[in-house]
Structure formats: C-alpha cells, structure tokens
C-alpha positions as CSV (number, residue, x, y, z in Angstrom):
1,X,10.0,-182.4,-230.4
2,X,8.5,-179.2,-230.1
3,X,7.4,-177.4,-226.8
4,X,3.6,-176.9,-226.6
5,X,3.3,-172.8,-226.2
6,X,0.9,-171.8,-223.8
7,X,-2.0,-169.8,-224.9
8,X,-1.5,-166.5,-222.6
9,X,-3.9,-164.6,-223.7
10,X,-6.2,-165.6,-220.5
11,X,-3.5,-164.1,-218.1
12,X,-4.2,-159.8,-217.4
13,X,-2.8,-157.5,-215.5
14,X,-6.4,-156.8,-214.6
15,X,-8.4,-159.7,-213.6
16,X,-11.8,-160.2,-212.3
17,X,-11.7,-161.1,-208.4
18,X,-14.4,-163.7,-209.1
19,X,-12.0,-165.5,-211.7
20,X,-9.2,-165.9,-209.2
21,X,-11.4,-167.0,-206.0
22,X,-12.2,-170.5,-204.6
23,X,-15.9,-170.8,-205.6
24,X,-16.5,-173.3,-202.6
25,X,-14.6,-170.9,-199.9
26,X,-17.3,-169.8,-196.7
27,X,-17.3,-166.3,-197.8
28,X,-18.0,-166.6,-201.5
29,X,-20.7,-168.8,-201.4
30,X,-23.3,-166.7,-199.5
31,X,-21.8,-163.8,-201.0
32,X,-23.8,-164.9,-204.2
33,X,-26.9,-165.5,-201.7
34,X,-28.0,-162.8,-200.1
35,X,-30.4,-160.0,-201.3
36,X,-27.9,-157.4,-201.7
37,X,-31.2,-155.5,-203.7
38,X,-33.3,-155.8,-201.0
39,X,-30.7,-153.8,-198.9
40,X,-30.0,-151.1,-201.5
41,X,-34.3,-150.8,-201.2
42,X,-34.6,-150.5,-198.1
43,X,-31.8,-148.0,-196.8
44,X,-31.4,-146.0,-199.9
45,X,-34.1,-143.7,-198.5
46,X,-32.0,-143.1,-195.8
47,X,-29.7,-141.6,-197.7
48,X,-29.8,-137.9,-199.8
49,X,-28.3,-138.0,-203.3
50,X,-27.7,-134.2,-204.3
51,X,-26.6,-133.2,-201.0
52,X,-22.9,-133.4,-199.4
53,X,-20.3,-136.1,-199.7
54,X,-21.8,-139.1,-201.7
55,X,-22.1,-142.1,-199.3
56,X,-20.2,-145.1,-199.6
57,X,-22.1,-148.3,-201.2
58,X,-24.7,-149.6,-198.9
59,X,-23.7,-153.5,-200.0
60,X,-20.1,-152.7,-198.8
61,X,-21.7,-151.5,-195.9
62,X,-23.7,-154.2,-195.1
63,X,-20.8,-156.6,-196.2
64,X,-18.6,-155.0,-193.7
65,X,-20.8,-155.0,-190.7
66,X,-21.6,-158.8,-191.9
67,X,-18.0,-159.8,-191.9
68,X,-17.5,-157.8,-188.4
69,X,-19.5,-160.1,-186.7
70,X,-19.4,-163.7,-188.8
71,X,-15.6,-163.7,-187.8
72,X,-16.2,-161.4,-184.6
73,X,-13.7,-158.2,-185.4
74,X,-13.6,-154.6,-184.2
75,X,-14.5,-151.7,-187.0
76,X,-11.4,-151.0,-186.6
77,X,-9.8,-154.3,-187.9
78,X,-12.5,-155.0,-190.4
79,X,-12.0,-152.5,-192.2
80,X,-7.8,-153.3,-192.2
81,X,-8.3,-156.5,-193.3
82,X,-10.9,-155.9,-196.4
83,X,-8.0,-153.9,-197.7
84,X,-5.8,-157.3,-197.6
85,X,-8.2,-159.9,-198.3
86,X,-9.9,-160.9,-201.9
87,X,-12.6,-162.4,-200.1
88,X,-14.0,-159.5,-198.0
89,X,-14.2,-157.6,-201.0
90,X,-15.7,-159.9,-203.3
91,X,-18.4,-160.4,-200.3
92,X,-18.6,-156.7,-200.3
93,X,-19.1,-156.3,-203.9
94,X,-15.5,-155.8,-205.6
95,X,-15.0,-156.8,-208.9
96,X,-11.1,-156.0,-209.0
97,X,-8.8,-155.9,-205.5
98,X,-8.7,-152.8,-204.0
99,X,-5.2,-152.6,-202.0
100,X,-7.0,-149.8,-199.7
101,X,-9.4,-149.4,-197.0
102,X,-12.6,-149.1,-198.0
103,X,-13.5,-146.2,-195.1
104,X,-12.8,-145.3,-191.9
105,X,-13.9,-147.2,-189.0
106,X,-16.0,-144.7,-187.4
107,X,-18.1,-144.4,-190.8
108,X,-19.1,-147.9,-189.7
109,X,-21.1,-146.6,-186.6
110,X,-22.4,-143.8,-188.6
111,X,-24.0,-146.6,-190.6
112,X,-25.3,-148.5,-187.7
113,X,-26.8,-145.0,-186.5
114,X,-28.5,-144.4,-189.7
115,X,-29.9,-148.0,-190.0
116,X,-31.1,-148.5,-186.8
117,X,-32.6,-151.3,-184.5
118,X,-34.3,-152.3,-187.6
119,X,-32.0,-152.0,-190.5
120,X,-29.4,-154.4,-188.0
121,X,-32.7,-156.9,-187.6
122,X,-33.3,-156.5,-191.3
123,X,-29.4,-157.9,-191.8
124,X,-29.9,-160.8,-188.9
125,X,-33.1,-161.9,-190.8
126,X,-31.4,-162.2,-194.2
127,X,-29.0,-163.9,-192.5
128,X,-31.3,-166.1,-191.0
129,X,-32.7,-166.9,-194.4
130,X,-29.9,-167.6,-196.1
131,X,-28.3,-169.8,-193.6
132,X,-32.0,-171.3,-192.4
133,X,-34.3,-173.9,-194.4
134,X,-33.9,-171.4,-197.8
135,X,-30.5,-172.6,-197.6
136,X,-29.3,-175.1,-200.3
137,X,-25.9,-176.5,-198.6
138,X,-26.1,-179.8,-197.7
139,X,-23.2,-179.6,-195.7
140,X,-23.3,-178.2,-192.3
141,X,-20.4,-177.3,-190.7
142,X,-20.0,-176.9,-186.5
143,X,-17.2,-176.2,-185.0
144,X,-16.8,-178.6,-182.1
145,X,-13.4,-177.3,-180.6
146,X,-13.2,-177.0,-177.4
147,X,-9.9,-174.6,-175.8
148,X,-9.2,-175.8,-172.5
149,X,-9.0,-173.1,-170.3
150,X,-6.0,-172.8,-167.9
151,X,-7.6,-171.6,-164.7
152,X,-8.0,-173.7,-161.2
153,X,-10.7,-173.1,-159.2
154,X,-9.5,-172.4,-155.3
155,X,-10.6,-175.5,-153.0
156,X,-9.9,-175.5,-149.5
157,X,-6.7,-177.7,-149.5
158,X,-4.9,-175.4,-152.4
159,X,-5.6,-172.2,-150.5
160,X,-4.2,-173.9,-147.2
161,X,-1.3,-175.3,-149.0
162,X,-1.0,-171.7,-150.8
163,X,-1.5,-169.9,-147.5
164,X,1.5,-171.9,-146.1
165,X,4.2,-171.9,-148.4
166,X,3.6,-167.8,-148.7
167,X,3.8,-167.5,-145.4
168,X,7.4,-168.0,-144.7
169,X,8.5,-169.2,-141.6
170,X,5.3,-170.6,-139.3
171,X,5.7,-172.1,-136.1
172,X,7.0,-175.6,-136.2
173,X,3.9,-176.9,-134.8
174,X,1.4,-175.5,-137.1
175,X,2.9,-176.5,-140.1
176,X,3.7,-180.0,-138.4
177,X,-0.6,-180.4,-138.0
178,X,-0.7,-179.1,-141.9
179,X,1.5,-182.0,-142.5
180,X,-0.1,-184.3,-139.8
181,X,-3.4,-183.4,-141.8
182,X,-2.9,-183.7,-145.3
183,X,-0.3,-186.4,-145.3
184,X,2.4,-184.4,-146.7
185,X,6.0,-184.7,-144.6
C-alpha cells in the first residue's frame, strides 16, 4: 500500500501572520474591529511628510499604547514583548513576524505628546465602541479572581502579644497579668 504524499506546497518559509494565528484569540478579534482609518485621519495631520526622519505607523502606535494598557505594561516592556509575540504585531498591523522591536520606548511618550488629551480620548472612545453595544460577541468574559492578600491588620491583642514577646525579659508580674488576661499560660 502506498503512502499518501502530502501536498507541501501550502508550507513557506514566508508565511502570512494571519494564516498561523488563532482567529478566536482576545487580541485578534478586535484587532479586525477597530477603525484603524479613522486613526490614520485624525493624527496624520499631526505629522510632516517631507521633513526629518519618517514617523513610525500611527496604527502600530495606537496598537502599542492599546496593548500597554489592555494588559497594563510599562513602554518599556511593550515594546520587548511586540518583538516576541505574533499577536501584538498582528494587532499592530504586521503581516509577517518581525523578530525586532518596533521602537524605542521613549518614542511612545513622544506619541502621547503629539496626540494629546484628545487623541488618548479619541483611543478610549473607539475602545468604548468596539467593546460597548457596537460589539457583536456574545460572549462576555469577567474575570472574577480574587488574590488573597497576605497582610493582617494590627488589633489590640496582636500588638500586645507582639509587644511582649519582643520585649525580652519583663517583669514576672507583668507578663503573669498578660497571661492572667488573655488566657494564655
């Protein structure tokens, strides 16, 4: 009986990062939902074309100041981690990995600068919209974890108790009352 060959023409060293990516995953979905144009309209007149260095895309931009605060990074680590994850760049706007950092960190604050109070209000409505009654997902997903924090708050008994044991050596009386007290021997 004869093997069945596989047809391997699909397979490429260069492949398209949207034929390799979960189409269901958090960051690919709305990544296909927001008004990437309506960005590129609004802040492109912030910009100069025939003057100095040419800026860096405004949708990676955007993308990366969306990511920075949907999974609550520094610049500084958003920008490491596009350069490692196929999902930040598709949301960016990749069509093929890039196994680089997109910019520098600081160039993220020079984009906040330039955008402004309103460019950053302009991002927090689309998100709004895309994530509000617009939105098509049936599925809502809340995270109802709660992390139990280890901290005791100070009452009067633990601070006595504290208080005695750090002290040492007390006269025999006074811890005899502390014992006389609080029931402890």
């Amino acid at each position: 009986m004869m093997a069945k060959q596989q047809d391997r023409s699909q397979y490429s060293l260069f492949f398209s990062l949207e034929s390799t990516l979960n189409h269901k995953h958090p960051l690919f979905i709305p990544a296909n939902k927001i008004d990437w144009e309506m960005f590129e309209r609004e802040f492109s007149p912030l910009y100069c074309s025939d003057n100095g260095r040419p800026a860096k895309p405004i949708r990676l931009m955007v993308g990366l100041l969306i990511l920075k605060h949907i999974r609550d990074l520094s610049d500084e680590s958003v920008v490491e981690q596009w350069g490692e994850n196929n999902y930040y760049q598709y949301f960016c706007g990749e069509q093929e990995f890039q196994p680089r950092v997109p910019c520098e960190a600081s160039e993220l604050v020079h984009f906040r600068h330039r955008i402004g109070k309103e460019g950053v209000e302009l991002i927090f409505r689309e998100s709004i919209r895309i994530n509000g009654k617009d939105s098509n997902d049936k599925d809502v997903y809340i995270d109802t974890t709660v992390q139990e924090k280890n901290i005791t708050f100070p009452t009067d008994d633990k601070l006595a108790k504290k208080i005695i044991k750090g002290a040492g050596r007390w006269p025999t009386g006074m811890v005899w009352s502390y014992a006389r007290v609080t029931g402890e021997s």
